[in-house]
C-alpha positions as CSV (number, residue, x, y, z in Angstrom):
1,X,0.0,0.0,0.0
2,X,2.6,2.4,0.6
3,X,4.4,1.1,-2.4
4,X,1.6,2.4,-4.5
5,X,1.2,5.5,-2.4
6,X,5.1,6.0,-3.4
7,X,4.2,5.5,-6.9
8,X,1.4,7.9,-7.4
9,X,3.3,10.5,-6.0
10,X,6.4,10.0,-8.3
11,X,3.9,10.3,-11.1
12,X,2.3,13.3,-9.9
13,X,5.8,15.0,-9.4
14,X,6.6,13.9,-13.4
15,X,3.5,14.9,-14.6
16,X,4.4,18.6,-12.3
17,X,8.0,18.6,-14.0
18,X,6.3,18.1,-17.4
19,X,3.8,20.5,-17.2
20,X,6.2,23.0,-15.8
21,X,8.6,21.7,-19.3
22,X,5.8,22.3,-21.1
23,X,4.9,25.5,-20.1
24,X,8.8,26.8,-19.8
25,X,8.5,25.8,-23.3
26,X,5.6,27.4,-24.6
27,X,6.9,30.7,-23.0
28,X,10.4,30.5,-24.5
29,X,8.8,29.7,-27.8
30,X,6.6,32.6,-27.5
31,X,9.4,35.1,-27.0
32,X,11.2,33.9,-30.1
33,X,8.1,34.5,-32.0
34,X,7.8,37.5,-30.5
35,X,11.3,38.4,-31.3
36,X,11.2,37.2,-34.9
37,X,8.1,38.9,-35.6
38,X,9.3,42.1,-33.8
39,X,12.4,41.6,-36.4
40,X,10.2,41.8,-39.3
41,X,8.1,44.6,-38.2
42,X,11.4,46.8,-37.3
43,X,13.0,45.6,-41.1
44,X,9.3,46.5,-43.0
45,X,9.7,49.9,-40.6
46,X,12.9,50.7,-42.0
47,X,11.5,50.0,-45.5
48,X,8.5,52.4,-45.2
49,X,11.0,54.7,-43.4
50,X,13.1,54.8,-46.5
51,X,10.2,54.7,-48.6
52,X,9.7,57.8,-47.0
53,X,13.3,59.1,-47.1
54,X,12.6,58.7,-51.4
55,X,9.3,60.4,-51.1
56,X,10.9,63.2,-49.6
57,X,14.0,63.3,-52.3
58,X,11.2,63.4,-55.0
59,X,9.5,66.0,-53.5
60,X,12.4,68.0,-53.0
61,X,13.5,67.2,-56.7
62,X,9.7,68.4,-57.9
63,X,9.5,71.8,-56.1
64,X,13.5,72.4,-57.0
65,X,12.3,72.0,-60.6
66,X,8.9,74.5,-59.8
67,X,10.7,77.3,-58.2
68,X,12.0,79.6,-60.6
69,X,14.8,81.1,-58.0
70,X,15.8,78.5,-55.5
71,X,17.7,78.5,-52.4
72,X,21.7,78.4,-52.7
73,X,22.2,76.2,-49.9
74,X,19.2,73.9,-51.7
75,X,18.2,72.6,-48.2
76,X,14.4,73.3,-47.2
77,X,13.5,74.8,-43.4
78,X,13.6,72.6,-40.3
79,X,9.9,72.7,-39.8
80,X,9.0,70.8,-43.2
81,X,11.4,68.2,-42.6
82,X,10.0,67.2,-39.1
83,X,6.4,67.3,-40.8
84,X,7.6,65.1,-43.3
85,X,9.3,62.5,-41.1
86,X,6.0,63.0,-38.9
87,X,3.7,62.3,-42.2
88,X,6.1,59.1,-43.1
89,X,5.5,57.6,-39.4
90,X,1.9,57.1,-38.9
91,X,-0.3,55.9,-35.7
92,X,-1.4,52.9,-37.0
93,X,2.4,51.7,-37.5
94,X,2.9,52.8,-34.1
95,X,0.2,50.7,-32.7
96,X,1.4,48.0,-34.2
97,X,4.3,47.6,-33.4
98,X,3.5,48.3,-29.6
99,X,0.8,45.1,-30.3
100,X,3.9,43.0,-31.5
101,X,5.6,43.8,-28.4
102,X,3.1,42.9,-26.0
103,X,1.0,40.1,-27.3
104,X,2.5,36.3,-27.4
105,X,1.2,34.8,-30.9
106,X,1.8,31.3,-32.6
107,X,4.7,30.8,-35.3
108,X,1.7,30.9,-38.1
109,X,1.2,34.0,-37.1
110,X,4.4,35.1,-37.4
111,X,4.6,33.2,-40.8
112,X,1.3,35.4,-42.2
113,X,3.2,38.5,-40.4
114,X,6.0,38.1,-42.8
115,X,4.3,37.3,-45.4
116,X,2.2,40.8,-45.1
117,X,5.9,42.9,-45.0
118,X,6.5,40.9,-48.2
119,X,3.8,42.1,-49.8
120,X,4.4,45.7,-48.1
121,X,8.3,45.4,-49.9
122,X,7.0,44.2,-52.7
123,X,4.0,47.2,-52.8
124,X,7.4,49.4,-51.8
125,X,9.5,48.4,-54.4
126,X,6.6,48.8,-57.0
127,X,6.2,52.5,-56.1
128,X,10.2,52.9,-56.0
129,X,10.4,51.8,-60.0
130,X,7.2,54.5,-60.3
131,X,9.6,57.2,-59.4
132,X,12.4,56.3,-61.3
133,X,10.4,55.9,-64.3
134,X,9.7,59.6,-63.6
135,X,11.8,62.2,-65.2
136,X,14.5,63.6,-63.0
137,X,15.4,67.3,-62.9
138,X,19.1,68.6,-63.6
139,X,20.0,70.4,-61.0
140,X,21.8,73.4,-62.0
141,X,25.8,74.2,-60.0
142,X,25.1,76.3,-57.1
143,X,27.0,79.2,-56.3
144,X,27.4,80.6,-53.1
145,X,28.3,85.0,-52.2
146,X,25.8,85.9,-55.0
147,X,22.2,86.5,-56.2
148,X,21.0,84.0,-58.8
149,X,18.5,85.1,-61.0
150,X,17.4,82.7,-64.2
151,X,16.1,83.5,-67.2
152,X,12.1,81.9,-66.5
153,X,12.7,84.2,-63.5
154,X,9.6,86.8,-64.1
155,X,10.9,90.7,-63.3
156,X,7.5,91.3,-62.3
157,X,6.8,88.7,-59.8
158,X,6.6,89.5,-56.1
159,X,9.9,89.1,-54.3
160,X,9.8,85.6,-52.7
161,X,10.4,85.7,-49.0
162,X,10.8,83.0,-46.5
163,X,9.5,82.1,-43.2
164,X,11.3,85.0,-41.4
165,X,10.0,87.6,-44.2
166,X,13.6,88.2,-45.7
167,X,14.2,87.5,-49.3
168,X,15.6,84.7,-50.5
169,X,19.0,84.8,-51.4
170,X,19.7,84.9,-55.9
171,X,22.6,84.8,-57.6
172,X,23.1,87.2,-60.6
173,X,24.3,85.4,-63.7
174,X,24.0,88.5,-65.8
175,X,27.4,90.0,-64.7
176,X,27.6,93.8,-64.8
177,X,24.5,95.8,-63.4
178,X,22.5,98.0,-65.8
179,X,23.0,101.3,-64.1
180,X,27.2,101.2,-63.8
181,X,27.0,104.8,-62.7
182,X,24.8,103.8,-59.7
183,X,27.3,100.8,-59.2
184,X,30.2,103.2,-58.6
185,X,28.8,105.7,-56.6
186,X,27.5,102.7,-54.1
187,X,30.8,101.5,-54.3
188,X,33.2,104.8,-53.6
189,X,30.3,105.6,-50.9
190,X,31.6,102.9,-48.6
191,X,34.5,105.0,-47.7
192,X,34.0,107.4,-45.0
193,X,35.2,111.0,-45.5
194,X,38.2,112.3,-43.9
195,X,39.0,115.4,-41.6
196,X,41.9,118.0,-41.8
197,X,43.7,116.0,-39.5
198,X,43.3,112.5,-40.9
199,X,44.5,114.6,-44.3
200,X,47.4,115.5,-42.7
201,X,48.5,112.8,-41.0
202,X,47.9,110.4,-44.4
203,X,50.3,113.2,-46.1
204,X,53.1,112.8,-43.7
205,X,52.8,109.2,-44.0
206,X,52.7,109.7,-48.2
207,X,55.1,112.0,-47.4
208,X,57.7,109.2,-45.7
209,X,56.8,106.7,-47.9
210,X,58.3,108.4,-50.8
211,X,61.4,109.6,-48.9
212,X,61.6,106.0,-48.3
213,X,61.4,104.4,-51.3
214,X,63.9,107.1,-52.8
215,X,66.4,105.9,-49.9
216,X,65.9,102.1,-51.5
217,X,66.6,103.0,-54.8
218,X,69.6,105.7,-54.8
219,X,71.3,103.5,-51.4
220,X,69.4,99.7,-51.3
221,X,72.5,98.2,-52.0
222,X,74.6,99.9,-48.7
223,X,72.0,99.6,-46.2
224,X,72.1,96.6,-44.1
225,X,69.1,93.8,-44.0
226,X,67.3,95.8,-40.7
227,X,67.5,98.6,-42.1
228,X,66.3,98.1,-45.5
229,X,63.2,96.5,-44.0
230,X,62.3,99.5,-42.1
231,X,62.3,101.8,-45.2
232,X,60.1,98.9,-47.2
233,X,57.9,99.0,-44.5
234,X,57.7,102.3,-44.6
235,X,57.1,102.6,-48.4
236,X,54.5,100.1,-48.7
237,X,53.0,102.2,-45.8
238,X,52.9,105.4,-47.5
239,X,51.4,103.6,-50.8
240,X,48.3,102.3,-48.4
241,X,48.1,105.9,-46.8
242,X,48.0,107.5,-50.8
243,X,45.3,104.9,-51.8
244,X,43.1,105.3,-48.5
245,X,43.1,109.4,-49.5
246,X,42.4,108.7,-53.0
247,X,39.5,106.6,-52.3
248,X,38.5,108.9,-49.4
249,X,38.3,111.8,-52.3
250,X,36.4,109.9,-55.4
251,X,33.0,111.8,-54.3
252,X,34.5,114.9,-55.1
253,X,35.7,114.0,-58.8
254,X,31.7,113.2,-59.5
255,X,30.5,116.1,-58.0
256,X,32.6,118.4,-60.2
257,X,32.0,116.3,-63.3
258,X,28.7,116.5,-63.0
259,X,29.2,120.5,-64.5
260,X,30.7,119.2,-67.2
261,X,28.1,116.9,-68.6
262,X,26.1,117.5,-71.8
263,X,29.6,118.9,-73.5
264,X,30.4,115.3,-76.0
265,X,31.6,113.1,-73.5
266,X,29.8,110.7,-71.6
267,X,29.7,111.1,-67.5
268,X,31.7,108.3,-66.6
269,X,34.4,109.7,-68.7
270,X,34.2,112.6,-67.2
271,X,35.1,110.9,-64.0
272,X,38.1,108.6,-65.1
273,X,39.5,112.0,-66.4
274,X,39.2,113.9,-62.9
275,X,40.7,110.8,-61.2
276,X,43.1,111.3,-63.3
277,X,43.4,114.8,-62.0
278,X,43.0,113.5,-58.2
279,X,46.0,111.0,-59.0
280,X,48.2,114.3,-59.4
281,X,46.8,116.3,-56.6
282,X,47.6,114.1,-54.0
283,X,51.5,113.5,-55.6
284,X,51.7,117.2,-55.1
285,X,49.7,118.1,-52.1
286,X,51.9,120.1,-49.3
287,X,50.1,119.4,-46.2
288,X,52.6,122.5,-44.6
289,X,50.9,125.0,-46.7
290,X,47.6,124.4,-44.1
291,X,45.3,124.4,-46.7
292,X,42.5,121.6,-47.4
293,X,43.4,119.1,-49.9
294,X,39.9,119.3,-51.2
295,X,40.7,123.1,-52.2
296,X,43.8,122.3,-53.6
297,X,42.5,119.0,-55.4
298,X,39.9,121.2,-57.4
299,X,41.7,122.7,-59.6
300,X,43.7,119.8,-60.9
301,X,40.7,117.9,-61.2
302,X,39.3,120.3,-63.4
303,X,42.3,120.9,-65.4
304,X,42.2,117.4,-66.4
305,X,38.7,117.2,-67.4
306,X,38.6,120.5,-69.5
307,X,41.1,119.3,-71.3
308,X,40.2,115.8,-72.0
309,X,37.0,117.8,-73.3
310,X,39.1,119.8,-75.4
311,X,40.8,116.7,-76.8
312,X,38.1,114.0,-77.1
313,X,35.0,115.8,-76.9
314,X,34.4,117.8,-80.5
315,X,34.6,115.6,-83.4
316,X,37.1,118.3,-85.2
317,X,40.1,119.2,-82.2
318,X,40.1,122.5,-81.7
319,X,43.9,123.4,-79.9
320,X,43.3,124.1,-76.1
321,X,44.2,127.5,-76.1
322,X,41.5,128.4,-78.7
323,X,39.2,126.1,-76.6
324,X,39.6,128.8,-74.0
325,X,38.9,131.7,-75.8
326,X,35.6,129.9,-77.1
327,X,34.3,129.3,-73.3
328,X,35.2,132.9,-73.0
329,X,33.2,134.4,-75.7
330,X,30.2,132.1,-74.7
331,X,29.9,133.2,-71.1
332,X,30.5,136.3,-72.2
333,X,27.6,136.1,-75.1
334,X,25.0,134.5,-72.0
335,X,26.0,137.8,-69.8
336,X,25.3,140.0,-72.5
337,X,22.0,138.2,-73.9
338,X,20.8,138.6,-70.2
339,X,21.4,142.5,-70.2
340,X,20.5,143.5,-73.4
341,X,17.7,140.6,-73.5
342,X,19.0,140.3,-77.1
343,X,21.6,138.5,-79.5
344,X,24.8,140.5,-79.6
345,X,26.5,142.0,-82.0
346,X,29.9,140.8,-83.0
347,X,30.8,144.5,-82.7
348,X,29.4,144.6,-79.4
349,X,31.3,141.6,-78.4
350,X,34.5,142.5,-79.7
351,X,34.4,145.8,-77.6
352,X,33.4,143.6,-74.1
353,X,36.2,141.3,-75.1
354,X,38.9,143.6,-76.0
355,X,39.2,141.8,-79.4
356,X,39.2,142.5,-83.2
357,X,35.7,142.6,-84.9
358,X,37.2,139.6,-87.6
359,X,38.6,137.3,-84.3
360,X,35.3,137.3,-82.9
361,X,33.8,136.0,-86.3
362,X,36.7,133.6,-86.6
363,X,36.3,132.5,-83.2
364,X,32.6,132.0,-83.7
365,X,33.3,129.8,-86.5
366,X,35.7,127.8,-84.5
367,X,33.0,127.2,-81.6
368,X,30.3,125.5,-84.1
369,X,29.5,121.5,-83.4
370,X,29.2,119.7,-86.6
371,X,25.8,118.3,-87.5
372,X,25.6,114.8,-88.9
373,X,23.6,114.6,-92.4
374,X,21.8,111.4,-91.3
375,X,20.3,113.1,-88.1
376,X,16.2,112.5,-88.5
377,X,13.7,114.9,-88.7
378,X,10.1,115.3,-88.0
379,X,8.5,113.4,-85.3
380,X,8.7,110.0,-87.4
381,X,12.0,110.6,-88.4
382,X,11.1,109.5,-92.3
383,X,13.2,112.6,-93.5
384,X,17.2,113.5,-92.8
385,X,19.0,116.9,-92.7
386,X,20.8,116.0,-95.6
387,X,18.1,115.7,-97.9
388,X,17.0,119.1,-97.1
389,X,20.7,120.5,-98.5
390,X,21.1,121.5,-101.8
391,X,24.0,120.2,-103.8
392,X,25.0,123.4,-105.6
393,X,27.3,120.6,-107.6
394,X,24.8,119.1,-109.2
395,X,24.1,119.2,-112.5
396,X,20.2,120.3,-113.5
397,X,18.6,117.0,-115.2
398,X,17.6,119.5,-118.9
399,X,21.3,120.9,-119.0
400,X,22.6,117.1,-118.8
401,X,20.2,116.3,-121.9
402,X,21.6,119.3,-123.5
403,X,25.3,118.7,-123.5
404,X,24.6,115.0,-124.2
405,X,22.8,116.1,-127.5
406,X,25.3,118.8,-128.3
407,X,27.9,115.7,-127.6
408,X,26.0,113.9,-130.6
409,X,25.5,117.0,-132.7
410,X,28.9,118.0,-132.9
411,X,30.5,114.6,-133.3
412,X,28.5,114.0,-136.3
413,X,29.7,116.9,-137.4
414,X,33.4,116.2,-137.2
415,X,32.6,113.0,-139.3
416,X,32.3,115.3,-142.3
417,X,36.0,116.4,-141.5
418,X,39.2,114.5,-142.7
419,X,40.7,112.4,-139.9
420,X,43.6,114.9,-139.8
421,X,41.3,118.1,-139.1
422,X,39.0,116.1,-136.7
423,X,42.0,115.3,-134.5
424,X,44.0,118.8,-134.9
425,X,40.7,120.4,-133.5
426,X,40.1,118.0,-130.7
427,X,43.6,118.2,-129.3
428,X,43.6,122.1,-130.0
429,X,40.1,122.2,-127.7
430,X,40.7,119.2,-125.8
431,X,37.2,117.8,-126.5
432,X,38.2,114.0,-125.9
433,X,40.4,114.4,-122.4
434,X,39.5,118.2,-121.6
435,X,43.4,119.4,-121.4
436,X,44.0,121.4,-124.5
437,X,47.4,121.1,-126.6
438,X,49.7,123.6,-127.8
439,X,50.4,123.8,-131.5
440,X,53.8,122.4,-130.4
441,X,52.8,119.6,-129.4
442,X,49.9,118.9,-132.0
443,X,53.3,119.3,-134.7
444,X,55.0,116.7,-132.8
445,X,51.9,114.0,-133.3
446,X,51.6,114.5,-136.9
447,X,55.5,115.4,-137.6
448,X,54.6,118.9,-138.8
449,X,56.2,122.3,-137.7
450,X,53.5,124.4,-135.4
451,X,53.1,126.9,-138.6
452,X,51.3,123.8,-140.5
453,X,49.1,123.1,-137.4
454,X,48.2,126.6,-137.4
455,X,46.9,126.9,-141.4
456,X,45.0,123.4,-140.5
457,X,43.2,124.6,-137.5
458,X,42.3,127.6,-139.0
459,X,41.4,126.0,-142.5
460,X,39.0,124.0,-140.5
461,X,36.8,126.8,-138.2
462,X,36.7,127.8,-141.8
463,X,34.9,124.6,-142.9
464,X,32.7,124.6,-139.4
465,X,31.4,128.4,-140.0
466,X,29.9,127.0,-143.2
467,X,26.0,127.2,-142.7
468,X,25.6,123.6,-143.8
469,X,27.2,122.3,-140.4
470,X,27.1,125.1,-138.2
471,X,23.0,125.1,-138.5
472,X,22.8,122.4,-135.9
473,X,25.0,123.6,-133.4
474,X,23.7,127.1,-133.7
475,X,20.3,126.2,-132.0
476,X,22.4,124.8,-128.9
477,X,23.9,128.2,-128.7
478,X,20.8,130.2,-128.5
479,X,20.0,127.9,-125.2
């Protein structure tokens, strides 16, 4: 009896160890499922993840190609990106995967699990050869430091702005701006003005510079190493100190040729020239002298531009000293017209300027621009100046018929001569090359003396006078 008893509870403790096997087993197989399918569902996440990471590229690629002026640094804001990765990770996918986690299934679930993410990969890759069959957009080379602007780009289109308001940053392809006057002034505005004492102290330093560099070249080869770097240093220093009070003085050189404009040179000219001018004013400036260099840079800036005018300007050069005198009778000529309230007279002029009556006319002469014959008139401009100018050259259209039939007339009228009195009388008149012979030279043709020429030419005026040929030329004489 106790045997048995022994038995029954050796079998109840293997059937306890199996069940607890059994379950042990269960569970572990559980988590592998668990962790397989988890697997899966993490793998098909990273697919849709970079099914979304492509999306995102096409879309990007799309509004690159839509935007007619696109960003340089070709990267979109922060904002859009975290809505996109938000749109590409739904709730659902969330859901699920916190179900996967949580929940112990059978391996045919897990078997239908993966074959849902192959039909999600193969759904995936099916959209992925969509988009590459879709035409991609070249991206044009980005440049950075500049404004783009293309050529779809519309000139009357808003400004596009971003998020903050500020305009988006274009690059120029165009190269040089359309207003280059506007250009320069922006660009020689950037330095500030200077004071008497920044003048002075840039002189002395010009000042050095140039003792400096005349030290290097009449004694380089003396001075020892130290020393020569001093006076290089010192020379280079005085070439910054002449540029900074150049640049410092370029509004000045547009505000004086702005007088000058309207005289046949264009205003940018105008300012080259006076630089010119400014050049020279500050290699001769004398700071010791306590003057402004502004008032002493005047007057070499307008020497240089009124004579560039006097040598570029008229389209016939006119010497500079004469160019002078022509100013001067002109603002002379506006003083008088404003007190007399009339044109005056050369007389009148001559006496205010001290001048002879025939220089005044000369010099009037002189100071007249030339017209072009080609310059339209009328307000359609079908007309030119020149066809309004008679060609006193010109030969009237009735005497050109004339002389052509007197040409005719009078030829067949030599034909009735012999050959020898025909050609005496044309070289005597010089009918055939217009430069008339001497008997001399007629003799000399034919191998007669010029006494023989003589009784031939006049044995044939003879024959002409006879009524019978000179009937027909007679009637071209009465015209």
């Amino acid at each position: 009896m106790a045997t048995t008893s022994t038995t029954a509870g050796d079998k109840t403790e293997d059937t306890t160890d199996e069940t607890k096997a059994a379950s042990a087993k269960k569970a572990s197989t559980a988590r592998k499922t668990a962790a397989r399918k988890s697997t899966a569902k993490k793998a098909a996440t990273g697919k849709t993840a970079a099914k979304g990471t492509a999306k995102r590229a096409g879309r990007k690629k799309t509004e690159k190609a839509e935007e007619p002026v696109k960003p340089v640094d070709g990267e979109e804001p922060v904002d859009q990106l975290e809505d996109d990765e938000d749109d590409d990770l739904e709730v659902d996918d969330i859901d699920d995967i916190d179900e996967v986690d949580g929940e112990d299934v059978d391996d045919p679930d897990v078997d239908g699990d993966d074959e849902d993410s192959d039909d999600e990969s193969e759904d995936d890759e099916d959209e992925d050869d969509d988009e590459e069959d879709k035409p991609e957009v070249v991206e044009e080379p980005k440049q950075k430091g500049a404004f783009v602007v293309r050529d779809d780009d519309d000139d009357d289109e808003p400004r596009r702005r971003g998020k903050a308001g500020n305009p988006k940053r274009r690059v120029i392809t165009a190269g040089a701006t359309a207003d280059p006057v506007k250009d320069y002034l922006k660009q020689i505005g950037r330095v500030n003005l200077l004071n008497a004492e920044q003048e002075v102290d840039l002189s002395e330093r010009i000042e050095a510079g140039l003792y400096a560099q005349h030290l290097l070249d009449t004694e380089g080869d003396k001075m020892d190493f130290k020393r020569k770097r001093e006076l290089k240093w010192a020379a280079n220093d005085g070439k910054k100190a002449k540029d900074h009070l150049l640049e410092a003085n370029l509004r000045l050189v547009v505000s004086l040729a702005k007088r000058y404009t309207g005289r046949g040179m264009l205003f940018l000219d105008l300012i080259q020239e006076g630089n010119l001018g400014l050049i020279r004013a500050v290699e001769k400036f004398d700071w010791k002298k306590g003057f402004k260099f502004s008032t002493y840079a005047t007057w070499w800036i307008r020497q240089a531009i009124t004579r560039a005018m006097a040598d570029q300007a008229r389209t016939i050069r006119v010497p500079v000293h004469m160019v002078e005198v022509i100013n001067k009778l002109s603002r002379v000529q506006r003083q008088m017209l404003q007190d007399l309230g009339r044109e005056p007279t050369p007389d009148e002029l001559a006496r205010e300027l001290d001048m002879p009556v025939e220089k005044v006319q000369e010099v009037q002469k002189y100071g007249r621009e030339p017209i072009s014959l080609h310059t339209p008139l009328g307000e359609d401009g079908d007309s030119e100046f020149g066809d309004l100018i008679e060609d006193t050259d010109a030969i009237a259209p009735s005497d050109a018929v004339a002389f052509s039939l007197l040409q005719e007339q009078f030829k067949s009228v030599l034909e009735t001569l012999s050959p020898r009195e025909s050609g005496v009388i044309k070289m005597r008149y010089g009918l055939e090359d217009g430069q008339p012979k001497t008997l001399d030279d007629i003799g000399r043709v034919y191998g007669v003396t010029r006494e023989r020429i003589r009784q031939i030419e006049s044995k044939t005026m003879s024959k002409l006078r006879h009524p019978s040929r000179s009937q027909t030329l007679r009637d071209f004489l009465d015209q």
